[in-house]
C-alpha positions as CSV (number, residue, x, y, z in Angstrom):
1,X,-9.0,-3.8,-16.3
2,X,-12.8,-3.1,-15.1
3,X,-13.4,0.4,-16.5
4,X,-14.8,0.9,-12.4
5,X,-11.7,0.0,-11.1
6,X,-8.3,2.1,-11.1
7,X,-4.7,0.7,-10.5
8,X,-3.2,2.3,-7.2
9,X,0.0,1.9,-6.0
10,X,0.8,0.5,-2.2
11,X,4.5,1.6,-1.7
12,X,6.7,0.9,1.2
13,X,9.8,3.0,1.9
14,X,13.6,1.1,1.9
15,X,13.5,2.9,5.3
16,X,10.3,1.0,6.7
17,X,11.3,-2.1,5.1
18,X,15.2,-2.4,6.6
19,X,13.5,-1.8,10.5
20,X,10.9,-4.5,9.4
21,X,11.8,-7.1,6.9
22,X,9.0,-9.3,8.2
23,X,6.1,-6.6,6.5
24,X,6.8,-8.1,3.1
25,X,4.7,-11.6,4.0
26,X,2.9,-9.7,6.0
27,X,1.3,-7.6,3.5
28,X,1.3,-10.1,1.2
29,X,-1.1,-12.0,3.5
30,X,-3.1,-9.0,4.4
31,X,-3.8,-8.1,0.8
32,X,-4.4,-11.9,-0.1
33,X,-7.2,-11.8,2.5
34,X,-8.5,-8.0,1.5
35,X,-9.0,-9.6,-1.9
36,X,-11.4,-12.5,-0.6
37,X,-13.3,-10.1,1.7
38,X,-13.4,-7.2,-1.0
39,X,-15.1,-8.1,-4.4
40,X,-13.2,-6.0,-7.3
41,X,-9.7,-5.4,-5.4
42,X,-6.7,-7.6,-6.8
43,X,-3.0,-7.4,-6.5
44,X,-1.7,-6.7,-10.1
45,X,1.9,-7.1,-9.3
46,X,4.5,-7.1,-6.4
47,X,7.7,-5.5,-7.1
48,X,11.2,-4.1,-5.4
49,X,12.0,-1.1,-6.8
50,X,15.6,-0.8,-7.2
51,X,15.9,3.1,-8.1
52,X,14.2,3.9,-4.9
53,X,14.4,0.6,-2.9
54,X,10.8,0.9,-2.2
55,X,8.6,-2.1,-2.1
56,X,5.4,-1.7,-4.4
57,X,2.1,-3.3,-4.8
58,X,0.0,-2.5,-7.7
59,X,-3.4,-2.7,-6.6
60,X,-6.6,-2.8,-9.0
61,X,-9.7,-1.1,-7.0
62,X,-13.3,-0.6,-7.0
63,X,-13.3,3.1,-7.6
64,X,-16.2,3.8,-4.7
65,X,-13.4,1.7,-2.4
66,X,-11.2,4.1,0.4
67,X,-8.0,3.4,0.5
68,X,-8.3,4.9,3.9
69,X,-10.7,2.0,5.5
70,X,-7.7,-0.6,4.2
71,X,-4.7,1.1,5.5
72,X,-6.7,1.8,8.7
73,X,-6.8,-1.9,9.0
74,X,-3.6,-2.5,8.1
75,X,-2.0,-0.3,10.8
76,X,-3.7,-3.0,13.1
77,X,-1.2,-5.7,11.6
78,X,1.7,-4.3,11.1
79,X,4.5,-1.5,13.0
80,X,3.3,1.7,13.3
81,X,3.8,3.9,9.9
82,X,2.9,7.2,8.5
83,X,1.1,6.9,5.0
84,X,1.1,9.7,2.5
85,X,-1.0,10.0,-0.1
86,X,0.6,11.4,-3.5
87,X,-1.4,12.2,-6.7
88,X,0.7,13.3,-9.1
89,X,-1.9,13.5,-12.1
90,X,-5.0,12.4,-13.5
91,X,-3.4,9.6,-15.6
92,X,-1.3,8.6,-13.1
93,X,-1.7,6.0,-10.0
94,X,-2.4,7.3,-6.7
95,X,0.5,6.3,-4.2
96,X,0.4,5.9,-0.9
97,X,3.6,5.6,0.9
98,X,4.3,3.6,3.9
99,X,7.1,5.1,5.8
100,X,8.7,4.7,9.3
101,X,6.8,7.5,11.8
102,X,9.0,10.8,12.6
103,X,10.9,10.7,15.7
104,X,9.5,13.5,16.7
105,X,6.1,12.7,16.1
106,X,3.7,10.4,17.8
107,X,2.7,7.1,16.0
């Protein structure tokens, strides 16, 4: 790995992905394009996780890259989701989980 790059992880909740099975190509696709547009950011690996049932995509990334500027894009392509940002520690991945938006709660 580029020692200016660090692994973050893209994860997509069981919940998210049941009401929309399609998302999996979908961000597939997306990230495929993000990397031509986007020098330094690569998919590592796609994976279901079965303890959770999340879907997860390990992303490398420019460290001076915002993961905020490429979820706020892909909210334009996808159902509307509520992300959450978990850093757990310094040696660890960020996460940022896509889930399905409260009921309660506007998109």
């Amino acid at each position: 790995m580029n020692p200016e790059s660090e692994i973050v992880e893209l994860r997509f909740s069981y919940r998210y992905m049941k009401q929309h099975a399609w998302v999996v190509q979908a961000v597939n696709g997306f990230l495929s394009a993000y990397f031509m547009e986007q020098p330094g950011f690569r998919v590592q690996r796609h994976f279901d996780e079965l303890e959770s049932g999340m879907h997860v995509w390990l992303c490398e990334v420019p460290v001076a890259m915002k993961m905020t500027r490429l979820l706020k894009r892909l909210k334009a392509d996808i159902p509307p989701f509520r992300q959450t940002e978990i850093r757990s520690s310094a040696d660890s991945p960020a996460q940022y989980v896509i889930d399905s938006p409260d009921p309660d709660s506007p998109a």
